[in-house]
PDB file of N, CA, C and O in Angstrom, chain B, residues numbered from 101:
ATOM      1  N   UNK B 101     -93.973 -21.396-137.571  1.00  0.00           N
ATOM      2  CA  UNK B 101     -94.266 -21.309-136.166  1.00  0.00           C
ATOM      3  C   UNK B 101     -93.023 -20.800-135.427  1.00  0.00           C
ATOM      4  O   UNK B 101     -91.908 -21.239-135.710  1.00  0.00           O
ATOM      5  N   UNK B 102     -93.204 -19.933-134.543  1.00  0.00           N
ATOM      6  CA  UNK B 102     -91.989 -19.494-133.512  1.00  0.00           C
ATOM      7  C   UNK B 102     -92.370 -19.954-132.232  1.00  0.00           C
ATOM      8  O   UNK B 102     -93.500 -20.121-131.773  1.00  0.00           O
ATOM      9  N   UNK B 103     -91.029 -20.173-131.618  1.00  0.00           N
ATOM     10  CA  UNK B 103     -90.742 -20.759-130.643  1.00  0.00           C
ATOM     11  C   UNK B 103     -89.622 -19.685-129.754  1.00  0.00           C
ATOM     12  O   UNK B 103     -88.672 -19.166-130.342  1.00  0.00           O
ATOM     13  N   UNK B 104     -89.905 -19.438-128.202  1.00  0.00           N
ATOM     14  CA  UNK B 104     -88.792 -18.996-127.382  1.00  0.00           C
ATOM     15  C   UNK B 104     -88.499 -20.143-126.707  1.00  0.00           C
ATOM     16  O   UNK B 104     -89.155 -21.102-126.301  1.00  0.00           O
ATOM     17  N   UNK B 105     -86.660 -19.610-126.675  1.00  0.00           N
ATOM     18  CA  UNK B 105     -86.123 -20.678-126.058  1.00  0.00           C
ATOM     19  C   UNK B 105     -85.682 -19.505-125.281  1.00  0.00           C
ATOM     20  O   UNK B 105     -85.882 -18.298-125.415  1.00  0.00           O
ATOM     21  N   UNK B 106     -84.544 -20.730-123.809  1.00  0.00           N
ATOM     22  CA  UNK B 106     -83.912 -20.086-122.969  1.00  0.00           C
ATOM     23  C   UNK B 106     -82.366 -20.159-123.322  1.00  0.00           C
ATOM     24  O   UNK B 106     -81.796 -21.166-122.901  1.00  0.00           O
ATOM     25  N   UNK B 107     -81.653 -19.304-123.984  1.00  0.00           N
ATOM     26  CA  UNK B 107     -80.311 -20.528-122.911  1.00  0.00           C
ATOM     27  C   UNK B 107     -79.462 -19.430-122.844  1.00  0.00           C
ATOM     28  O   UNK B 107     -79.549 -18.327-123.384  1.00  0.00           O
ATOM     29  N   UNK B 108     -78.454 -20.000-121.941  1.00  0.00           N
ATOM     30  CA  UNK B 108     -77.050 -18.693-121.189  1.00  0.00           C
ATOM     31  C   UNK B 108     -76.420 -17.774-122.250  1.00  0.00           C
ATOM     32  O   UNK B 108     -76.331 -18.005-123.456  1.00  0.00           O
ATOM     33  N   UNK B 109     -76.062 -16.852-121.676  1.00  0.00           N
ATOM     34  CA  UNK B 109     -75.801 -16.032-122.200  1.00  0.00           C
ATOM     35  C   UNK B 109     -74.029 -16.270-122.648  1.00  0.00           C
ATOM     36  O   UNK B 109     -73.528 -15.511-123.477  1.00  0.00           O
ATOM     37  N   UNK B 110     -73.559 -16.905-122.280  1.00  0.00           N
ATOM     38  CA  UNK B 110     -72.505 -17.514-123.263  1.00  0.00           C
ATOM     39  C   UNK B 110     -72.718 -18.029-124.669  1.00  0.00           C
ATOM     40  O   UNK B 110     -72.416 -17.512-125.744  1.00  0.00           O
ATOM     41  N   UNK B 111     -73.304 -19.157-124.398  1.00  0.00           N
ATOM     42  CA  UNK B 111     -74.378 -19.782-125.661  1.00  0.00           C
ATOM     43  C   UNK B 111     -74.546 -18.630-126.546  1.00  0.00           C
ATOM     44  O   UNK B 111     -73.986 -18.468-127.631  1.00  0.00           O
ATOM     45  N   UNK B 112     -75.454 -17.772-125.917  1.00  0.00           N
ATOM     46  CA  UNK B 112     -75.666 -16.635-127.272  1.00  0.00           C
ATOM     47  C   UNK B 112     -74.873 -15.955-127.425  1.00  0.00           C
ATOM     48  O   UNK B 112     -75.116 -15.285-128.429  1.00  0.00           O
ATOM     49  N   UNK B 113     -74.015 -15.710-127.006  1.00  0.00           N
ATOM     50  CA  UNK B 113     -72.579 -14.785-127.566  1.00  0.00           C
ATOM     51  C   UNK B 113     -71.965 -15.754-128.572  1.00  0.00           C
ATOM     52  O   UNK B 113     -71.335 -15.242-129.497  1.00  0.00           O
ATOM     53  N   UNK B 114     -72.057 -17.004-128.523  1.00  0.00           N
ATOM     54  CA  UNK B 114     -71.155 -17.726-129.644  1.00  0.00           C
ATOM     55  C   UNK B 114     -72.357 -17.460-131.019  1.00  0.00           C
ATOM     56  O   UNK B 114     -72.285 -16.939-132.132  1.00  0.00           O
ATOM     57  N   UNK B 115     -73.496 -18.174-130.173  1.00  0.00           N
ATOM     58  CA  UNK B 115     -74.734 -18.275-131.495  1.00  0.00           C
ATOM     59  C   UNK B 115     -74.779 -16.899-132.592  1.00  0.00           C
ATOM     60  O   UNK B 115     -75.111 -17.031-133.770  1.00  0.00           O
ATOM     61  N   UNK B 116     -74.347 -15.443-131.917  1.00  0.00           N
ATOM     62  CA  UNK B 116     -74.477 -14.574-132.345  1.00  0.00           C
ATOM     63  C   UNK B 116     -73.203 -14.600-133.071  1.00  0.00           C
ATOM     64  O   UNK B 116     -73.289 -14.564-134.299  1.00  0.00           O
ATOM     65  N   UNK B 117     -71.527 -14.679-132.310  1.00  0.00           N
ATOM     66  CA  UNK B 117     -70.686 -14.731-133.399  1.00  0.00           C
ATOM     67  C   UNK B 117     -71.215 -15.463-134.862  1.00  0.00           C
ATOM     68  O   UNK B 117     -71.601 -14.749-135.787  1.00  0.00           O
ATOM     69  N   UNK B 118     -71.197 -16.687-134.955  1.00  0.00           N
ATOM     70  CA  UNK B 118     -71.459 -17.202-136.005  1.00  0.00           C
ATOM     71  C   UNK B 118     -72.638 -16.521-136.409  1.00  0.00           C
ATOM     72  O   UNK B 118     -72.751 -16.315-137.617  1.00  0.00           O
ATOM     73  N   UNK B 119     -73.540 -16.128-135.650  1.00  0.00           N
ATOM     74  CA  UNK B 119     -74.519 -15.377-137.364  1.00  0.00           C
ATOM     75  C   UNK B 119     -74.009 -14.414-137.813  1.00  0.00           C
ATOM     76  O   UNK B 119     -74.381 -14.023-138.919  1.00  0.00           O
ATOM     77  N   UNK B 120     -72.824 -13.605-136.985  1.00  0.00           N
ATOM     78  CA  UNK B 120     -72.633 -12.341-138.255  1.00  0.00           C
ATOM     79  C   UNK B 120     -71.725 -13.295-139.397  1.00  0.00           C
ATOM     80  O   UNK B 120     -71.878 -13.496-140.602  1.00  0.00           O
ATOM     81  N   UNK B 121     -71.034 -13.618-138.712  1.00  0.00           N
ATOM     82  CA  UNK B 121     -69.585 -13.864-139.639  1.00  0.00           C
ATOM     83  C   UNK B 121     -70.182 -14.760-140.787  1.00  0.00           C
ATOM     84  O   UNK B 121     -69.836 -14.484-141.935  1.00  0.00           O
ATOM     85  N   UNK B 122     -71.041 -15.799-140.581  1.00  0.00           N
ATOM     86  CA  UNK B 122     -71.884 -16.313-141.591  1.00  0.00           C
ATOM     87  C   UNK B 122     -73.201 -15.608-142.530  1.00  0.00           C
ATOM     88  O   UNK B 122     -73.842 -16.101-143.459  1.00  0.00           O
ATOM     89  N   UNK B 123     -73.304 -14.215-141.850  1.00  0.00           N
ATOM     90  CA  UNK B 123     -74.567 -13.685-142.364  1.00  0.00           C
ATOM     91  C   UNK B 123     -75.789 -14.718-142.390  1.00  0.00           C
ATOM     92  O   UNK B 123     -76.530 -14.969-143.341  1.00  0.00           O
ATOM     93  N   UNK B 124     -75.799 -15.054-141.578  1.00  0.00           N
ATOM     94  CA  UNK B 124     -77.387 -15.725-141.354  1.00  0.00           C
ATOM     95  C   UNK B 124     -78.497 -15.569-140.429  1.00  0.00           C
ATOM     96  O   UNK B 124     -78.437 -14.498-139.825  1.00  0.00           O
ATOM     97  N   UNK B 125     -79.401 -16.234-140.155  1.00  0.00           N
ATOM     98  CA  UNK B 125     -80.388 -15.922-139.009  1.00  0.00           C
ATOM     99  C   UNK B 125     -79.900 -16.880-137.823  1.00  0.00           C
ATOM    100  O   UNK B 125     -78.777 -17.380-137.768  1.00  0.00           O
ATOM    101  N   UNK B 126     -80.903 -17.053-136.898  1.00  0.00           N
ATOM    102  CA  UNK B 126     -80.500 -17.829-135.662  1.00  0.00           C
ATOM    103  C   UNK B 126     -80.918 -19.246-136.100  1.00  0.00           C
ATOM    104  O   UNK B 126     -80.402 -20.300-135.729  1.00  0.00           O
ATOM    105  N   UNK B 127     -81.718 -19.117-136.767  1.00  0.00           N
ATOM    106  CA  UNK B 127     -82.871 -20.407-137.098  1.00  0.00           C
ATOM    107  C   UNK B 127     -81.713 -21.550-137.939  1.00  0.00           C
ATOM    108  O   UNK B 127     -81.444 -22.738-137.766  1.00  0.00           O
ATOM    109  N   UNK B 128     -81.068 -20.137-139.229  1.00  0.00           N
ATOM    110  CA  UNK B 128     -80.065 -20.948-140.086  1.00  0.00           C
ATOM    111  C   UNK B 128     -79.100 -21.730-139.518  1.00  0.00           C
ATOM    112  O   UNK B 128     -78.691 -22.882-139.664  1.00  0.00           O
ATOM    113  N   UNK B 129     -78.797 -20.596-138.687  1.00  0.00           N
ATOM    114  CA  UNK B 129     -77.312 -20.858-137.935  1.00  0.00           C
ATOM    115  C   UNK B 129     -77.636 -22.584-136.831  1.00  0.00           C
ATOM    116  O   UNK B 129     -76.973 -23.388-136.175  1.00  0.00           O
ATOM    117  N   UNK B 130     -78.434 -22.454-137.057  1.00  0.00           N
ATOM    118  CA  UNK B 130     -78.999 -23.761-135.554  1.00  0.00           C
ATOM    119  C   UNK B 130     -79.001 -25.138-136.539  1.00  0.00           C
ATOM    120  O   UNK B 130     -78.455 -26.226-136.353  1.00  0.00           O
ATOM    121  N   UNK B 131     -79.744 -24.707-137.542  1.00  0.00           N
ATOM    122  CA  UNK B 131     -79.567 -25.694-138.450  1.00  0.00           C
ATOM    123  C   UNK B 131     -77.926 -26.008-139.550  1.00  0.00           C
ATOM    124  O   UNK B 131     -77.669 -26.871-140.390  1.00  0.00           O
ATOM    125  N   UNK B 132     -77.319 -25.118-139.134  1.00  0.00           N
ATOM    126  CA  UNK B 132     -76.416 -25.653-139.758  1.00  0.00           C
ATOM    127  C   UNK B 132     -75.477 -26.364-139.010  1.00  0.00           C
ATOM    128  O   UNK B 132     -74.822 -27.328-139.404  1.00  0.00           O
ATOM    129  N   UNK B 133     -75.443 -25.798-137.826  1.00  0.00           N
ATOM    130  CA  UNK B 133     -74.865 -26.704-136.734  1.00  0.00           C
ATOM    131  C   UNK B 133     -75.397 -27.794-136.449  1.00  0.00           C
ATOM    132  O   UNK B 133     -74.661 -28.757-136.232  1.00  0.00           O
ATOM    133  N   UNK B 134     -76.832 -27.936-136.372  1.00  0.00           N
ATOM    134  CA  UNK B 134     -76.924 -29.395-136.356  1.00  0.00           C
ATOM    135  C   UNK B 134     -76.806 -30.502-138.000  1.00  0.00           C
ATOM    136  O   UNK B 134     -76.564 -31.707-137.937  1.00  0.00           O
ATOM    137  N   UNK B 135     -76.953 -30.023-138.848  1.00  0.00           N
ATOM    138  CA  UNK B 135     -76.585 -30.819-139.849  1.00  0.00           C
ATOM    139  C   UNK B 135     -74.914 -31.085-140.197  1.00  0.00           C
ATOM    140  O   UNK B 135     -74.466 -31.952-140.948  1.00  0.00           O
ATOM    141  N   UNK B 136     -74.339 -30.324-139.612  1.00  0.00           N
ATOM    142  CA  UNK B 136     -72.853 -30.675-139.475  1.00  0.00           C
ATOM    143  C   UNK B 136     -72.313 -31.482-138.088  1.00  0.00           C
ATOM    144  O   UNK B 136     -71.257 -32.113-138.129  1.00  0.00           O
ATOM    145  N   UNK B 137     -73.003 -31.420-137.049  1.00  0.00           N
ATOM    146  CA  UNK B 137     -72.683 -32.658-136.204  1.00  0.00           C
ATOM    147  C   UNK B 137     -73.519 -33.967-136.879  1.00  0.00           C
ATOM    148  O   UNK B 137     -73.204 -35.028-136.339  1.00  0.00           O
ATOM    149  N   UNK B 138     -74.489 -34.088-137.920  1.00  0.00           N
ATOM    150  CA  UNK B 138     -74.918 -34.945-137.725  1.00  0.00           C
ATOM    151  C   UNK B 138     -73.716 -35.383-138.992  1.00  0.00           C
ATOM    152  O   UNK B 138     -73.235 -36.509-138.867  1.00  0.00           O
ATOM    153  N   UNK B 139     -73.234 -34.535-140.182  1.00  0.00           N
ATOM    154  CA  UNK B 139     -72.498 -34.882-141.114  1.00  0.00           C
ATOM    155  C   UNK B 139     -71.285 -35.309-140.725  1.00  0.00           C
ATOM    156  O   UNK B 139     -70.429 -35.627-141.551  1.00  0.00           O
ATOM    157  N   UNK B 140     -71.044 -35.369-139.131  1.00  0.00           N
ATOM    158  CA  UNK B 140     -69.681 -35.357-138.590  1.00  0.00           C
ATOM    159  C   UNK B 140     -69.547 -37.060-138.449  1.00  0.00           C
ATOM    160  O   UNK B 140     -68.710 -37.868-138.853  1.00  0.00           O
ATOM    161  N   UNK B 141     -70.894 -37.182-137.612  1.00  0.00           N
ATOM    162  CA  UNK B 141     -71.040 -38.713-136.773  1.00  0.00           C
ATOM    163  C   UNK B 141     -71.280 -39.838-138.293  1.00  0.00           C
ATOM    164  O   UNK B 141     -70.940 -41.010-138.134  1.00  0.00           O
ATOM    165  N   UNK B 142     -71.651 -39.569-139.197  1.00  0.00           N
ATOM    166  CA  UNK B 142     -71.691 -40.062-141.021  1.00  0.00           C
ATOM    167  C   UNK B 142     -70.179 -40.373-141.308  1.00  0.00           C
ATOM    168  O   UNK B 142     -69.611 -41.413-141.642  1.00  0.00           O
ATOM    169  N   UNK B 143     -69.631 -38.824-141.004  1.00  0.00           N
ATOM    170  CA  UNK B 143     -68.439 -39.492-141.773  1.00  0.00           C
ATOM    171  C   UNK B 143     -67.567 -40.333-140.896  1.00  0.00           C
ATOM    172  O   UNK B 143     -67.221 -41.352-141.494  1.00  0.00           O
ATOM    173  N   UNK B 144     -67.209 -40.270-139.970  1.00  0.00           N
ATOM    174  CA  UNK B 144     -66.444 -40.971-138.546  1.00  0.00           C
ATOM    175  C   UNK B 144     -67.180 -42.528-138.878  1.00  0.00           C
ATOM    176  O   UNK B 144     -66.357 -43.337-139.307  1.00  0.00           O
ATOM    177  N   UNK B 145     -68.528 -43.037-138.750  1.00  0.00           N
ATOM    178  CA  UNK B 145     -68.983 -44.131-139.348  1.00  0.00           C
ATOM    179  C   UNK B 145     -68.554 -44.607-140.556  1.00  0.00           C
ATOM    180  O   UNK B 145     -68.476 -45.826-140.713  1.00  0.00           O
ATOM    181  N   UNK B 146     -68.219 -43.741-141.564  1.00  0.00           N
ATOM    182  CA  UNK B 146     -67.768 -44.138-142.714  1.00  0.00           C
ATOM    183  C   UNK B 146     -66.339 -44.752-142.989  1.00  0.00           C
ATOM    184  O   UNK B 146     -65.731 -45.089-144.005  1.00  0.00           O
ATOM    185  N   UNK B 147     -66.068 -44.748-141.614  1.00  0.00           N
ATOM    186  CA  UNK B 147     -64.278 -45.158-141.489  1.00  0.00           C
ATOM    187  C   UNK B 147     -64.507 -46.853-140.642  1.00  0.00           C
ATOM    188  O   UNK B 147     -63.634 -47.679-140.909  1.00  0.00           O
ATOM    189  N   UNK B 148     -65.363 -47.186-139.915  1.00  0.00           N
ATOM    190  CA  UNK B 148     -65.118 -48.094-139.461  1.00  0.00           C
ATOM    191  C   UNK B 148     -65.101 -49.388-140.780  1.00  0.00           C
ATOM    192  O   UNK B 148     -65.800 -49.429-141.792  1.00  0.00           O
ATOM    193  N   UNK B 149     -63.911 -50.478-140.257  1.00  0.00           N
ATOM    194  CA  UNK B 149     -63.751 -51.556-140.613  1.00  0.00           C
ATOM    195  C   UNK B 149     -62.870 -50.954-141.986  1.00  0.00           C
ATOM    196  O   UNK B 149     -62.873 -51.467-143.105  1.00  0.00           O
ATOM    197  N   UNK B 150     -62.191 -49.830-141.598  1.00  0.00           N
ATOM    198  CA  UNK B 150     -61.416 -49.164-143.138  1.00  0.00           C
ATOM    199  C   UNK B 150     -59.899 -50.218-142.789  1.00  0.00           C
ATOM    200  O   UNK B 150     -59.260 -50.738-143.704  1.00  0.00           O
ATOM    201  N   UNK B 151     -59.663 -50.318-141.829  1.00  0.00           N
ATOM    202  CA  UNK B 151     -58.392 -50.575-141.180  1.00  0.00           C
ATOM    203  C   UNK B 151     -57.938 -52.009-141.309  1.00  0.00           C
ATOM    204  O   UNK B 151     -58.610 -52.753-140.594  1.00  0.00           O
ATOM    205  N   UNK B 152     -57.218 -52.478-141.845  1.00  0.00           N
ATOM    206  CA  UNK B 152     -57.103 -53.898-142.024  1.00  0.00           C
ATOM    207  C   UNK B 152     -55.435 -54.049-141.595  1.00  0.00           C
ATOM    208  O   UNK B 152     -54.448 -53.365-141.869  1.00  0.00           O
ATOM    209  N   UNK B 153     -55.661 -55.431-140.697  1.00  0.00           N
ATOM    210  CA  UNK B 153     -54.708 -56.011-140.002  1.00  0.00           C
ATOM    211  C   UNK B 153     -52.744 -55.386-140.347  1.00  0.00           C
ATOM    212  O   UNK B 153     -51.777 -54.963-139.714  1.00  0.00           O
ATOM    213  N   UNK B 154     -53.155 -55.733-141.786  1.00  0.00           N
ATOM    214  CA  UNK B 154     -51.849 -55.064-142.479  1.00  0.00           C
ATOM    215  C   UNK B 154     -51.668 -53.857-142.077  1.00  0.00           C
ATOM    216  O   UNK B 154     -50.473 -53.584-141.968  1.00  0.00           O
ATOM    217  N   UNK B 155     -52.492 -52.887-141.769  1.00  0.00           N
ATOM    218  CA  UNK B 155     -52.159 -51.532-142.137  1.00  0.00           C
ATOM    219  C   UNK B 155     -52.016 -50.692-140.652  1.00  0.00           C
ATOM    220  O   UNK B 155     -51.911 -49.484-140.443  1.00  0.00           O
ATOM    221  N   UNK B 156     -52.065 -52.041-139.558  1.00  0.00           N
ATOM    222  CA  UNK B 156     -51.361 -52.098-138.100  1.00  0.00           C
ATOM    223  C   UNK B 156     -50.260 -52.175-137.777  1.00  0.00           C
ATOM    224  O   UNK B 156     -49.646 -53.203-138.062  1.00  0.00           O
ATOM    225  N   UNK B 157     -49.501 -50.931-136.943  1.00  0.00           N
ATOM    226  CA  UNK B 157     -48.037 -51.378-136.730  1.00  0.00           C
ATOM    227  C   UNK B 157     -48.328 -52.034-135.141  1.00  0.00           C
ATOM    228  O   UNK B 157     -48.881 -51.455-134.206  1.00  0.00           O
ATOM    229  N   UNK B 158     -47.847 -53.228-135.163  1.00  0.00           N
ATOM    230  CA  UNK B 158     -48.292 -53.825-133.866  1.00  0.00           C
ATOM    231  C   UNK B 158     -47.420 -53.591-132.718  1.00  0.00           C
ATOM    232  O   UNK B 158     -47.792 -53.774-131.559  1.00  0.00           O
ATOM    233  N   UNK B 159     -46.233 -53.176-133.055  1.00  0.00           N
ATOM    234  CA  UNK B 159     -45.130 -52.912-132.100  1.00  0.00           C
ATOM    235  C   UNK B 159     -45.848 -51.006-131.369  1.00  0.00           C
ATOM    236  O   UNK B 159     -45.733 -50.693-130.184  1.00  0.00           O
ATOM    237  N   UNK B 160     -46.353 -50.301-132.189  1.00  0.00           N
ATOM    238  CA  UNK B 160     -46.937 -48.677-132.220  1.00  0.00           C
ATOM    239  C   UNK B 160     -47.872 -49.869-131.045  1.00  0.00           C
ATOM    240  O   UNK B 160     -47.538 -50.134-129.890  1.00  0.00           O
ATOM    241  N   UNK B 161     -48.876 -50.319-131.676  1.00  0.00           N
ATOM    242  CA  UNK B 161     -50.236 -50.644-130.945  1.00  0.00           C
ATOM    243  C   UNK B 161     -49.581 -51.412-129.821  1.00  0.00           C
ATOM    244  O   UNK B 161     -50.631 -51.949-129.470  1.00  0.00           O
ATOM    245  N   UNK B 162     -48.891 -51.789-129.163  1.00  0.00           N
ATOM    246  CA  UNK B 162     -48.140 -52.866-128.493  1.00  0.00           C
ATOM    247  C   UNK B 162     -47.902 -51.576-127.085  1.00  0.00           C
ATOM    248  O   UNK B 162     -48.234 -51.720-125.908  1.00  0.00           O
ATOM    249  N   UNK B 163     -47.293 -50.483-127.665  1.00  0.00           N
ATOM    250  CA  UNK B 163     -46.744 -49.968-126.976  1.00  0.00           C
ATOM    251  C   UNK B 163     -47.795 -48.701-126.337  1.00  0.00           C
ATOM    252  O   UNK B 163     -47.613 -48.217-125.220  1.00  0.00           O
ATOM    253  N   UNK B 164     -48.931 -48.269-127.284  1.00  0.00           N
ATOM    254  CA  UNK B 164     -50.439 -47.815-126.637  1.00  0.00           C
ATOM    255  C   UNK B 164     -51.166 -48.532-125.715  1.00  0.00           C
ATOM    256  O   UNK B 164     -51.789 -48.138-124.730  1.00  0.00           O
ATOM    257  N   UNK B 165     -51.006 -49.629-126.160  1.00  0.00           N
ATOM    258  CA  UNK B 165     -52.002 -50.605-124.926  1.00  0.00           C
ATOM    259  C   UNK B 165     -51.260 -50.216-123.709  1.00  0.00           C
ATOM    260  O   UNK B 165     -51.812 -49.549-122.835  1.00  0.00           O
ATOM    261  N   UNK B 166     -49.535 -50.763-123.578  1.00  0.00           N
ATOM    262  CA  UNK B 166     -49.316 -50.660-122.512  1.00  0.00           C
ATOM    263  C   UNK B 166     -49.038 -49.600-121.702  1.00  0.00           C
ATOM    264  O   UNK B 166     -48.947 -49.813-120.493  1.00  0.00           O
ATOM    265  N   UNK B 167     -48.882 -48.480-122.140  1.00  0.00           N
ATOM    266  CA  UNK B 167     -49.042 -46.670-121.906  1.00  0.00           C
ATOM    267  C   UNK B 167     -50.247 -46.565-121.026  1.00  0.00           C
ATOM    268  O   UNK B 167     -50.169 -45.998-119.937  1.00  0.00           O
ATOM    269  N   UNK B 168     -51.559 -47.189-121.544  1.00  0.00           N
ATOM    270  CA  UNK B 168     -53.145 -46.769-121.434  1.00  0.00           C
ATOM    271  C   UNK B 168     -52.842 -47.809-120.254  1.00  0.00           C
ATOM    272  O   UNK B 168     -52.705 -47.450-119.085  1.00  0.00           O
ATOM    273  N   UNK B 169     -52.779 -48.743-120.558  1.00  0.00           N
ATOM    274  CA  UNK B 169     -52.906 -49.647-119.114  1.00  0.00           C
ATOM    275  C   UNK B 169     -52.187 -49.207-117.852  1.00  0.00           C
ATOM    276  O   UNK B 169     -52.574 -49.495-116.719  1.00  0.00           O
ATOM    277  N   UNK B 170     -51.040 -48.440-118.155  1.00  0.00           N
ATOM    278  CA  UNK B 170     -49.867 -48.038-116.835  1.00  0.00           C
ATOM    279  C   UNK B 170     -50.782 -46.977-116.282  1.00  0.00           C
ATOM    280  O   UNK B 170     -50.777 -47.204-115.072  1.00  0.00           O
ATOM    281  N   UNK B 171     -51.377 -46.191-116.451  1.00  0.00           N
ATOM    282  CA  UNK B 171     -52.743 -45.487-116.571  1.00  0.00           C
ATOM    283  C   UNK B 171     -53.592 -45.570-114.943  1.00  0.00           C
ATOM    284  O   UNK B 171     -54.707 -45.069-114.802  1.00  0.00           O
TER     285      UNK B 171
END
């Protein structure tokens, strides 16, 4: 099934870079971008709770908090 979409003409100047340089279609190219943001938000999940207390420099973290807070 085909479908028209709308979108700016910026948008398609990038959409089009990446299909040459990848040699693909628009369809590919859409899908590969979305299976790589979704492979992005997987791996970033795959890190939480990696971090254990030890492997904190608390004086580093001591001195971010209070940076972000002067803020």
């Amino acid at each position: 099934m085909v479908r028209v979409i709308t979108i700016m003409d910026d948008v398609y100047a990038e959409l089009y870079r990446l299909k040459r340089s990848k040699n693909m279609s628009f369809s590919e190219i859409l899908r590969y971008l979305l299976k790589e943001r979704s492979s992005e938000k997987e791996n970033i999940l795959s890190l939480a709770g990696s971090i254990t207390d030890s492997d904190v420099d608390r004086r580093s973290m001591e001195r971010i908090r209070k940076y972000n807070w002067g803020r």
